[in-house]
Steps between C-alpha positions, in 0.01 A plus 500: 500500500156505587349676755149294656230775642244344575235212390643381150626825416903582423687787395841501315714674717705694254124645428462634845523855572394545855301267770290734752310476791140548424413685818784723576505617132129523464466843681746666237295702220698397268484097584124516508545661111730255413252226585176697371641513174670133449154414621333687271720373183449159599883440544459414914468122608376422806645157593237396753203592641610538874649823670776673299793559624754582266541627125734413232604716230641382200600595188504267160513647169486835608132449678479516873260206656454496865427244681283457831588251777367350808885449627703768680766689316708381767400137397608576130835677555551168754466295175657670271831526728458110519458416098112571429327294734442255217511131563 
């Protein structure tokens, strides 16, 4: 099943490792070096260009990709509790 996140953009959702909340995560050190360094590796897609407000992390391969959203994480898990959110 596939997960939609945004724009044209869907995950598999075997892939996905976590979906966060972009502003209530944001203020952990940690978070903010997560997202510095996918960033900086070029492994971070930003699925729009409007305000973020959620992150997806998956994994494929072995390589971690996250993903930026304008939907809320609350939006997502929504979806993927209803089959993807794929028509």
């Amino acid at each position: 099943m596939y997960l939609h996140i945004g724009n044209s953009y869907s995950v598999d959702t075997r892939d996905i490792v976590g979906i966060f909340d972009i502003e209530n995560t944001t203020v952990e050190k940690c978070t903010k070096k997560l997202l510095e360094r996918v960033e900086k590796e070029k492994r971070c897609v930003y699925t729009t260009y409007e305000m973020p407000k959620s992150f997806i992390i998956i994994m494929k391969n072995g390589r971690e990709k996250v993903y930026i959203s304008q939907l809320s994480a609350s939006t997502l898990r929504k979806r993927l509790q209803s089959g993807g959110g794929m028509e």
